[in-house]
N, C-alpha and C positions, 0 to 999 in steps of 0.2 A: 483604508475604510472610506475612500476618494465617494463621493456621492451618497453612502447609508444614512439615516436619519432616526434617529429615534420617535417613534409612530406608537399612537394605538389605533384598532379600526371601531369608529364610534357606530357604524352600522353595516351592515355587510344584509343584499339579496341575490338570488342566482341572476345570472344575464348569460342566456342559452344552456346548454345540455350541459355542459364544461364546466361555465366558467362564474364569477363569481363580480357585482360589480357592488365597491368598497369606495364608505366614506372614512378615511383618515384623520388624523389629525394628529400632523406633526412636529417637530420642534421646530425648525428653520420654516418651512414650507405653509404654516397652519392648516387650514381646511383643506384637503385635497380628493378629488373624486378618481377612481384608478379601477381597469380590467384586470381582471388576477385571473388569465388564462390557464382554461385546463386545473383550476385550485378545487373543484367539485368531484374530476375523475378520481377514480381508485386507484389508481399509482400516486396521484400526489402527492408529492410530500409537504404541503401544505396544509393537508387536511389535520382541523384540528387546532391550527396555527394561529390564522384567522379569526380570532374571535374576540367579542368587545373586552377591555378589561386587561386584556395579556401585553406586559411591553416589549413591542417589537422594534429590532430593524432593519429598517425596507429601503430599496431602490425602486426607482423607479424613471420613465423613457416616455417619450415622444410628446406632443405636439398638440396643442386645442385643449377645453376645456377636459376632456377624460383621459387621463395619461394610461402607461400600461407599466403591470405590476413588476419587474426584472428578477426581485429577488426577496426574500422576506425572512428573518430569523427569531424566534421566540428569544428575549433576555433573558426569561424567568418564566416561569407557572402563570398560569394567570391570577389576579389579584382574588382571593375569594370572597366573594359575594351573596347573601340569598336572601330570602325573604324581603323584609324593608329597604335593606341595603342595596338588593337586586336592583330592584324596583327606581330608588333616592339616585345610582348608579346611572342606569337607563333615563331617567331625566337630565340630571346633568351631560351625558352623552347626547341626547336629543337639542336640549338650550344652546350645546357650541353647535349644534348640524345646524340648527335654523339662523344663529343669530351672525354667527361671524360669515365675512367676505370670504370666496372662493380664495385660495393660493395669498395669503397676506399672514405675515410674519406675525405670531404672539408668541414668540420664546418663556416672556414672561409667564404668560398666562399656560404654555405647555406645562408647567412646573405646579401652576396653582391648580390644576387638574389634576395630574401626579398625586400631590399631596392630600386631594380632595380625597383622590379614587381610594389613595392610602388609608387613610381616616377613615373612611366609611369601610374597607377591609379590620380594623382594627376595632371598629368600636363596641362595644358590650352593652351600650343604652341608643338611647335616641339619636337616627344622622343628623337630625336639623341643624345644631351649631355648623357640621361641614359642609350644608348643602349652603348656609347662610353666607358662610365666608365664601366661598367661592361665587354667589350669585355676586355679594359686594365687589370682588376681585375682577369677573368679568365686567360686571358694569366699568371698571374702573379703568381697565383695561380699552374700552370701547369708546370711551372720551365721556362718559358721564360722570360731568363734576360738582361736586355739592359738598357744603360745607358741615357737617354737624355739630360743629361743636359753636358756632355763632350764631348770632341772631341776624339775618339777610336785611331785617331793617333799620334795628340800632346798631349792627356792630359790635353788642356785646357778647362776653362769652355766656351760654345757655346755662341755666340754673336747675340743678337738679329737678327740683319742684314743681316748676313754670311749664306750663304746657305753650307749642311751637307748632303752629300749621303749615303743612308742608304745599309752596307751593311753585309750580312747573318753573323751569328757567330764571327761577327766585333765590331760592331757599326754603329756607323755614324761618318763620317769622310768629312773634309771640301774639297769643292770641286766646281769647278766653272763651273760643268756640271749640266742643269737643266732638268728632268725630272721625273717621276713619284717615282723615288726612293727618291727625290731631299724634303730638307724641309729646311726652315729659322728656326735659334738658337730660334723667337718669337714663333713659331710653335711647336720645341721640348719641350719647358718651358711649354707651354700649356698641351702639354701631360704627360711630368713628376708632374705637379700640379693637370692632368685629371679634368683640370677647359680651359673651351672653351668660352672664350667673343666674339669671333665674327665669323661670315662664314670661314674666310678664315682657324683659326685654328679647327672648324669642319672636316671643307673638308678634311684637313691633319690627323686630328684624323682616318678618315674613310678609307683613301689612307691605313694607316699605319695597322691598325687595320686588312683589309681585305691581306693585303701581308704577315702578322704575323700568322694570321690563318689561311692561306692556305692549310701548312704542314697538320695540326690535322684532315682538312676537306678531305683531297685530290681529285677528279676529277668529287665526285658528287656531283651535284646542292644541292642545298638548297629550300626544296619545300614551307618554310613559305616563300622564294624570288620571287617565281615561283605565288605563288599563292595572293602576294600583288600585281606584275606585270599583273595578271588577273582580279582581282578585282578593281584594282584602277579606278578610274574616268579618262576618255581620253578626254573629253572637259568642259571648253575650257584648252588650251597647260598651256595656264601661270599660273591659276588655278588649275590645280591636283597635288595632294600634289606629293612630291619627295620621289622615297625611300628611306627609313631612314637606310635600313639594309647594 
């Protein structure tokens, strides 16, 4: 198995009559961009293969930033997905396209993907906990370090109670202003555990999560957002789901 990798492809569009040009993301290798020659004709035996979600493994050949695809084998079915999940899936697929470096090793982070994509295959209520953990995972993953469980200006440990304003290349630090930066010591705990029991430390997973990755994304939309705000169900109000992302 001299060169295969465990891969899935996080977006795939045609490139010529044929052929197929794939963002990967795989275990040794992480981001990688690849020509999957001839994977569009009707003899392929790729057809089918190729698609976000299913885990695959691929070789692949040559030289410069777009390598070319050698070989490719479905592990398994692919993960099933739809509606919200479809959707929370295709964002997380989108967040590693944009934010991680070309060809640079996150083994670790292959795995918290894995498990994310798993989680969201399996789950029967809301994906937010798995979109939550895994945005914490990637940040974590990317060198963003922050403390939640202390106070960045006493040093002590944060108190249930006490409300902690979060700020850039700081911390969080206690503070008796309440706003969007603003989160309870019960709320950091939750995120340093990236275990969410109830709405309120959700909502703060998401406040924090979206202001952390802001930097990586910087000023352009996010089209898996864009495109569950056009799809979603608009009646009735109290009935359609929430975005998760």
């Amino acid at each position: 198995m001299e060169g295969w990798q465990r891969a899935f492809v996080l977006h795939s569009r045609p490139w010529s009559e044929t052929s197929l040009l794939l963002d990967l993301f795989s275990e040794e290798s992480g981001r990688v961009r690849l020509i999957a020659k001839g994977a569009r004709s009707r003899r392929s035996n790729l057809k089918g293969t190729l698609q976000p979600f299913t885990p695959l493994l691929v070789r692949w050949g040559g030289r410069g930033e777009v390598k070319t695809l050698r070989s490719a084998e479905a592990v398994s079915l692919a993960l099933p997905l739809s509606g919200i999940t479809l959707y929370s899936g295709l964002y997380v697929n989108e967040l590693v396209s944009r934010v991680l470096e070309d060809e640079t090793r996150f083994s670790e982070l292959f795995f918290d993907y894995l498990h994310c994509i798993q989680a969201l295959a399996g789950t029967s209520g809301s994906p937010e906990p798995a979109l939550r953990r895994f945005e914490l995972a990637l940040l974590g993953h990317l060198g963003y370090g922050v403390d939640f469980l202390h106070c960045a200006g006493s040093g002590e440990e944060v108190s249930d109670t006490m409300t902690y304003r979060y700020r850039e290349e700081k911390g969080f630090i206690a503070s008796l202003v309440v706003d969007n930066r603003s989160f309870t010591g019960h709320e950091l705990k939750a995120l340093a555990n990236r275990e969410f029991p109830d709405i309120a430390t959700l909502r703060a997973a998401k406040r924090f999560t979206r202001m952390a990755l802001k930097p990586y994304l910087g000023g352009k939309p996010l089209k898996s957002r864009e495109l569950f705000r056009q799809f979603a169900p608009k009646k009735p109000p109290l009935k359609s789901p929430q975005d998760p992302q």
